[in-house]
Structure formats: structure tokens, C-alpha cells
C-alpha positions as CSV (number, residue, x, y, z in Angstrom):
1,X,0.0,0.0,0.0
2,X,2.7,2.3,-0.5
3,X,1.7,3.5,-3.8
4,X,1.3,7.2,-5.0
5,X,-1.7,9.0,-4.2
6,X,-4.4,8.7,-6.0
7,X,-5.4,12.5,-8.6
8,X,-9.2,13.0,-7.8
9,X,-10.1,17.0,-8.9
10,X,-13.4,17.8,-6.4
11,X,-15.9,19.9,-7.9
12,X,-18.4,21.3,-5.3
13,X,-21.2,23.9,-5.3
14,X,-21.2,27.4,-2.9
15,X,-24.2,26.5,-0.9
16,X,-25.3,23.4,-1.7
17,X,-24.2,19.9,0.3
18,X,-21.4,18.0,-0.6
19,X,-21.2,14.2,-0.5
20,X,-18.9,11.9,-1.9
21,X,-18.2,8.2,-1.7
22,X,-14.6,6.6,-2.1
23,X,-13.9,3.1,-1.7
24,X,-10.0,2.0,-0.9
25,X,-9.3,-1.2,-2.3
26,X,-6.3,-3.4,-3.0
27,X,-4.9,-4.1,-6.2
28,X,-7.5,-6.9,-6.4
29,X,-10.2,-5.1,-6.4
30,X,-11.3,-6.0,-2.5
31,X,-12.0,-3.1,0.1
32,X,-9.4,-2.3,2.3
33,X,-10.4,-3.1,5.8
34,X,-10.3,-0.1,8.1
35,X,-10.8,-0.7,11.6
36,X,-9.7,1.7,13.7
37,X,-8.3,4.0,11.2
38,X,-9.3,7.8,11.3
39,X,-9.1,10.1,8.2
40,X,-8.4,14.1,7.3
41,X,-8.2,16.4,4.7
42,X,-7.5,19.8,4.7
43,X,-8.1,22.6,2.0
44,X,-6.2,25.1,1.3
45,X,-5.7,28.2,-1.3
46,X,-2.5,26.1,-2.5
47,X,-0.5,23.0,-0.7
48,X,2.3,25.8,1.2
49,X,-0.5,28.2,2.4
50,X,-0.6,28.0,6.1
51,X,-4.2,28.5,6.5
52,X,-7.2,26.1,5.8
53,X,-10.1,27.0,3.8
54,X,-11.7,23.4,5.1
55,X,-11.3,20.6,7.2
56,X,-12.6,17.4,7.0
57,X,-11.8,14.8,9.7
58,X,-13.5,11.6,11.4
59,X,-13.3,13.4,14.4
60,X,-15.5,16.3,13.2
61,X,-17.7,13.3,11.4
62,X,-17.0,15.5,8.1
63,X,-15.7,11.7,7.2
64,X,-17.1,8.7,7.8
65,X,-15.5,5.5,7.3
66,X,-17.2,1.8,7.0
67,X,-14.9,-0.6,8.8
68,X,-15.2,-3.3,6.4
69,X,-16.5,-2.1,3.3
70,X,-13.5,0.0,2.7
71,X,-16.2,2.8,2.3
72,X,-14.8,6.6,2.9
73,X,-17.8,9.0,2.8
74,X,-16.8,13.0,2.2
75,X,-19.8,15.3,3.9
76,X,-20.1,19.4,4.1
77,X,-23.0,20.6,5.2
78,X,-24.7,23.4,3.2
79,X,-24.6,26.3,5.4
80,X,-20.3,25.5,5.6
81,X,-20.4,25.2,1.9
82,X,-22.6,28.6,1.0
83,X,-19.3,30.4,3.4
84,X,-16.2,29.1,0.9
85,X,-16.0,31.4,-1.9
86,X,-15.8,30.4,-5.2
87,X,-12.0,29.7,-6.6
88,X,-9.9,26.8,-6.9
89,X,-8.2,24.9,-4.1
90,X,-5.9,21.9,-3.6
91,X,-6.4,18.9,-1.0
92,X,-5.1,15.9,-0.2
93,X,-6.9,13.0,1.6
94,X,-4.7,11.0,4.3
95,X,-5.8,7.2,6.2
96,X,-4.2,7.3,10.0
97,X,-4.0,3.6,11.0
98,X,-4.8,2.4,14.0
99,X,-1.7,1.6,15.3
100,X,2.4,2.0,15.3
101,X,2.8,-0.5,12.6
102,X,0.1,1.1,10.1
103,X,1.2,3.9,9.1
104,X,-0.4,7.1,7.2
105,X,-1.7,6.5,3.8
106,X,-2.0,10.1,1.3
107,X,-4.8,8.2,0.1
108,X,-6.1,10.7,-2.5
109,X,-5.0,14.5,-4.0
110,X,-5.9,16.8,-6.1
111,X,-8.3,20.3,-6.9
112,X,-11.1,21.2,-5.0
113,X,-13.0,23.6,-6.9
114,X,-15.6,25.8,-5.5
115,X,-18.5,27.0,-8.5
116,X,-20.2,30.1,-7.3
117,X,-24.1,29.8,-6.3
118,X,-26.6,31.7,-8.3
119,X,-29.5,31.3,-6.8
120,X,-29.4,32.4,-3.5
């Protein structure tokens, strides 16, 4: 599991709720078990700006991951997503396993880009 991350480019709407389903699997095609792994992501204007536009972690239940389907589930809310102004943003996804021996996994990377609401 020590492959390159994967390039996903994000496209999400100001204002409207975001949900996205991954699933992790191995090179066989079979879901990567997770449990007791925690996730986060982090947005930002570009990868060496200090400051987040968004974060997304298991721990803020912005992801949710299915121990056994290998299931990662992506969630913003409305109301967070009508406050992000509309430009273009990078990210990066990242797995935190559940113990000393599992390491972190930059599971996915890419654009997160932010279309501007019309009707408001």
C-alpha cells in the first residue's frame, strides 16, 4: 500500500451539500479493511499556504468511514459550503491507521474547486 496517491479533482457547489463516496481497495479489487483507522483532509488556497479554507476529519464526522467495506464517505454541510467562496483549491486525503505498525496512507490528491451559487 505504498503507492502514489491517487489525482481525484473535487468539484463542489457554494451552498449546496457536498457528499462523496470513495472506496479503498487493494490491487484486487477488494476493500481495504479499516478498523480503527481515522481520516483528514485539509483545503487550502495552495499545498504551502498555512491556512485552511476546510477541514474534514473523522473526528468532526466531516468523514465517515465503513470498517469493512473499505467505504470513505466525504460530507459538508450546506450552510459551511454557502461560506467558501468560489476559486480553486488543492487537497489531499490521508488514512491514519490504528496503530504504530500502520502507518499514514495520502490516500487521494488533487483540486477542490468551488462554482459560485446563483440562486441564493
Amino acid at each position: 500500500m505504498s503507492t502514489p496517491a491517487g489525482l481525484y479533482n473535487i468539484i463542489a457547489d457554494q451552498g449546496s451539500t457536498l457528499s462523496r463516496t470513495i472506496i479503498w481497495r487493494d490491487p484486487a479489487k477488494k476493500p481495504i479493511l479499516m478498523e480503527g483507522y481515522t481520516a483528514r483532509m485539509h483545503v487550502r488556497k495552495s499545498a504551502d499556504d498555512a491556512d485552511t479554507v476546510l477541514v474534514l476529519t473523522t473526528e468532526n464526522d466531516r468523514i465517515s468511514l465503513s470498517r469493512t467495506t473499505g467505504e470513505i464517505t466525504l460530507y459538508i454541510d450546506d450552510d459551511t459550503m454557502a461560506t467558501i467562496p468560489e476559486d480553486k483549491y488543492v487537497y489531499d486525503l490521508e488514512l491514519i491507521g490504528p496503530s504504530a505498525n500502520i502507518y499514514v496512507y495520502k490516500l487521494l490528491t488533487g483540486n477542490f474547486v468551488v462554482r459560485a451559487e446563483v440562486t441564493r
